[in-house]
C-alpha positions as CSV (number, residue, x, y, z in Angstrom):
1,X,0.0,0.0,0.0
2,X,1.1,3.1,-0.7
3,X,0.0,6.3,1.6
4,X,0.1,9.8,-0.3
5,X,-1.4,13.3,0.7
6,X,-4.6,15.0,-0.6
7,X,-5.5,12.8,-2.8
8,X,-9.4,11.7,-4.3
9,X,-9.7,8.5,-2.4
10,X,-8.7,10.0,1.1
11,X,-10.2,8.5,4.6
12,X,-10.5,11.2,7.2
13,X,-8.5,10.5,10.4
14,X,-8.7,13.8,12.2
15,X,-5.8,15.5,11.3
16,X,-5.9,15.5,7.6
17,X,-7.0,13.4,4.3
18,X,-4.9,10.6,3.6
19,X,-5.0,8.5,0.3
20,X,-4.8,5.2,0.7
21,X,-4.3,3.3,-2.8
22,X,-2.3,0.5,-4.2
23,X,1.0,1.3,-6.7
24,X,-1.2,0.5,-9.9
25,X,-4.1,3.2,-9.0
26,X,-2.1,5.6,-8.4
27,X,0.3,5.4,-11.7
28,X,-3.5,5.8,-13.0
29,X,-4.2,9.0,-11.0
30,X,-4.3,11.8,-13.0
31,X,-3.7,14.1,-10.3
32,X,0.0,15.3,-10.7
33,X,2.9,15.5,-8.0
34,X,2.6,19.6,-8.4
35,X,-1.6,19.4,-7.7
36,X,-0.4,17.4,-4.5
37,X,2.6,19.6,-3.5
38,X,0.4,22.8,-4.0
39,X,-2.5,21.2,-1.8
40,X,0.2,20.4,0.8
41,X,1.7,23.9,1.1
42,X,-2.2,25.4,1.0
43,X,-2.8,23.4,3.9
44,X,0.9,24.0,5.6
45,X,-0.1,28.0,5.5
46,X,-2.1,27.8,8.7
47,X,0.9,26.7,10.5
48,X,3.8,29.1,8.7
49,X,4.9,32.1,11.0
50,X,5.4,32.9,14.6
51,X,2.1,33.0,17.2
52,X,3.4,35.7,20.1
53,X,1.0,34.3,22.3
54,X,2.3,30.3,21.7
55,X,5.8,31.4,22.0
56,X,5.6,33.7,25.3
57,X,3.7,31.0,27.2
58,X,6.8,28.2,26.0
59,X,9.4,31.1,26.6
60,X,8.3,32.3,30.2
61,X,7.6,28.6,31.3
62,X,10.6,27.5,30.5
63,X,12.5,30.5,31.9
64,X,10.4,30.0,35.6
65,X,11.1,26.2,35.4
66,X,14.9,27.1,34.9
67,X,14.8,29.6,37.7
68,X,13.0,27.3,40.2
69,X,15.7,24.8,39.8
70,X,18.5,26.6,40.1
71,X,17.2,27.7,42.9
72,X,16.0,24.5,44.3
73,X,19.8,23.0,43.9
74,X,21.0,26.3,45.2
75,X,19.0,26.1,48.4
76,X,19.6,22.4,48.7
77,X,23.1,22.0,48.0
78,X,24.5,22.0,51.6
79,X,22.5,19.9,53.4
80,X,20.7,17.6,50.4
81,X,23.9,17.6,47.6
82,X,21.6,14.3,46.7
83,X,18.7,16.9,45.4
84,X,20.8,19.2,43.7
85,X,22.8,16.5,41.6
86,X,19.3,14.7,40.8
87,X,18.0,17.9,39.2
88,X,21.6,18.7,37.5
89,X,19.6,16.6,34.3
90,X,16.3,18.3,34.0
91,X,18.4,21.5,34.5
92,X,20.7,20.6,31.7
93,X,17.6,20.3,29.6
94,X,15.9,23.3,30.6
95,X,18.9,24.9,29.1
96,X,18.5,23.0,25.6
97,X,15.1,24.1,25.9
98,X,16.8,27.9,25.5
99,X,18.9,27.5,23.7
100,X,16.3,26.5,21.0
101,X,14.2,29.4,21.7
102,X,17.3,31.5,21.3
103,X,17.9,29.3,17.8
104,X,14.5,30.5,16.6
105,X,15.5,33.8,17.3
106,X,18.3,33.6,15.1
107,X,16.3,31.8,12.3
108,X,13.5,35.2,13.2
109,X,11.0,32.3,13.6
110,X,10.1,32.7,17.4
111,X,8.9,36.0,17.2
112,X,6.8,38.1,14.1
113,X,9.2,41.0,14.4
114,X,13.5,41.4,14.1
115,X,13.5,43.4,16.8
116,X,11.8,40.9,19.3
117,X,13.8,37.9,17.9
118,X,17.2,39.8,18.3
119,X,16.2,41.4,22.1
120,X,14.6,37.5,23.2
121,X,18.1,35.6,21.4
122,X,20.8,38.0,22.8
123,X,18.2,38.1,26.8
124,X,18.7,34.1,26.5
125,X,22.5,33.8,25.5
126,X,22.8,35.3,29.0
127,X,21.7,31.5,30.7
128,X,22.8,29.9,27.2
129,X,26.5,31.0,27.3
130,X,26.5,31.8,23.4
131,X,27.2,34.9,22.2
132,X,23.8,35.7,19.8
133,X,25.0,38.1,17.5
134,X,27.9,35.9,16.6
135,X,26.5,32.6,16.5
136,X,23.4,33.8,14.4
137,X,25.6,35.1,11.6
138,X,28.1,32.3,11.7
139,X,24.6,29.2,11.6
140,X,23.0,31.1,9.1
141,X,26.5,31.0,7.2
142,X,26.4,27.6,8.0
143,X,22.9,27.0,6.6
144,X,23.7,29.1,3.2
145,X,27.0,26.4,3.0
146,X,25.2,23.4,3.8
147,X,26.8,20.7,1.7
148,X,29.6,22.7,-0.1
149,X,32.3,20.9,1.2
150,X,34.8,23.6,-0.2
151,X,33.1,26.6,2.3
152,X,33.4,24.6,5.4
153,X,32.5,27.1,8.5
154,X,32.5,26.9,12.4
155,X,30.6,23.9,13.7
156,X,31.4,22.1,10.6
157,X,32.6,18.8,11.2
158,X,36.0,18.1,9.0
159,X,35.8,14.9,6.9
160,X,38.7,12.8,6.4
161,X,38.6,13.4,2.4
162,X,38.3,17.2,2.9
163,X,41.7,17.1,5.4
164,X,42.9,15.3,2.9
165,X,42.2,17.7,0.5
166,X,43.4,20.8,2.9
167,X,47.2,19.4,2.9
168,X,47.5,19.2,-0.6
169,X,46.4,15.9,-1.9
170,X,43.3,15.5,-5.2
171,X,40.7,14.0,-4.7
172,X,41.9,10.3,-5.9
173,X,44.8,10.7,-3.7
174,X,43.2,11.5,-0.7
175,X,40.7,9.0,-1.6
176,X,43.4,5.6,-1.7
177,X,45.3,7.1,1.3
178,X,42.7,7.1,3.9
179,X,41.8,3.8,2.7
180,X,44.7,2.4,4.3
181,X,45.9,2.9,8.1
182,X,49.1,4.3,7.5
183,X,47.7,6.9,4.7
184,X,45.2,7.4,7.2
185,X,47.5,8.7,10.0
186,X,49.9,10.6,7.9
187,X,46.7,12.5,6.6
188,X,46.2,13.1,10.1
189,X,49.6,14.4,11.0
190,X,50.1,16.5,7.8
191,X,46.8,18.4,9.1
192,X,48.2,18.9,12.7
193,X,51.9,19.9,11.3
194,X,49.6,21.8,8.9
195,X,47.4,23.8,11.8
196,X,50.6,24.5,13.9
């Protein structure tokens, strides 16, 4: 069976029609992939953009949540270091939590406006320890490189074949040296004697 979007045949579920139909009948449908991309993006509309209301309730939550245990391990770490370790995990993901608030921001997607994106992302790098300005312009570099091997940025991971590639070997070479372990190594320790 296969399961498409929007299509004629659809069964009703709650959350959307779904077209159930077997490979044959739909190679027979005459409904084309763009009728069925445009119906998808007609019904993604309701969910594009930011809702103030949404994201102050998830922002301020959070940020009380974060507050209360910091202060709970705070208050609790002389006599009850056993409470304030136990909470060291939610903590830790209370922070996640805002830092991808403060991600939003830099994508402009957690508030409608600039301004309240870039006052919200630089008020949370203060508990997120990540300088806004800075990291917004460097991942949005990083998101106008993705996959260009040849523009790698910060946060990029370095592939073996690109180090390769940074000390001076083609693409061939680099390719049958890292295929065995002692190419492999002195790939390694060109790029160190390289970076130093």
């Amino acid at each position: 069976m296969v399961y498409a979007l929007f299509g004629n045949k659809s069964t009703s579920n709650g959350k959307g029609r779904i077209l159930n139909m077997s490979m044959e009948e739909n190679r027979n449908t005459p409904e084309s992939l763009d009728n069925r991309l445009k119906q998808l993006a007609l019904h993604c509309q309701k969910f594009k953009g930011a809702i103030t209301r949404k994201s102050l309730f998830q922002l301020i939550s959070t940020l009380l949540l974060f507050i209360a245990s910091i202060g709970v391990m705070i208050a609790a770490y002389e006599n009850h270091y056993w409470l304030s370790a136990l909470l060291i995990i939610p903590t830790g993901g209370l922070v996640v939590r805002l830092f991808i608030f403060q991600h939003d921001c830099g994508h402009q997607s957690f508030f409608k406006t600039r301004k309240w994106n870039d006052r919200v992302g630089r008020f949370l790098s203060i508990f997120t320890f990540t300088p806004y300005a800075y990291w917004r312009e460097a991942h949005n570099t990083h998101h106008a490189n993705s996959g260009n091997l040849s523009k790698r940025g910060i946060g990029d991971i370095d592939t073996l074949v690109q180090i390769a590639k940074d000390v001076g070997l083609n693409a061939t070479e680099a390719e049958n040296s890292l295929r065995s372990d002692e190419g492999h190594d002195s790939v390694l320790q060109s790029d160190r004697t390289a970076r130093e």
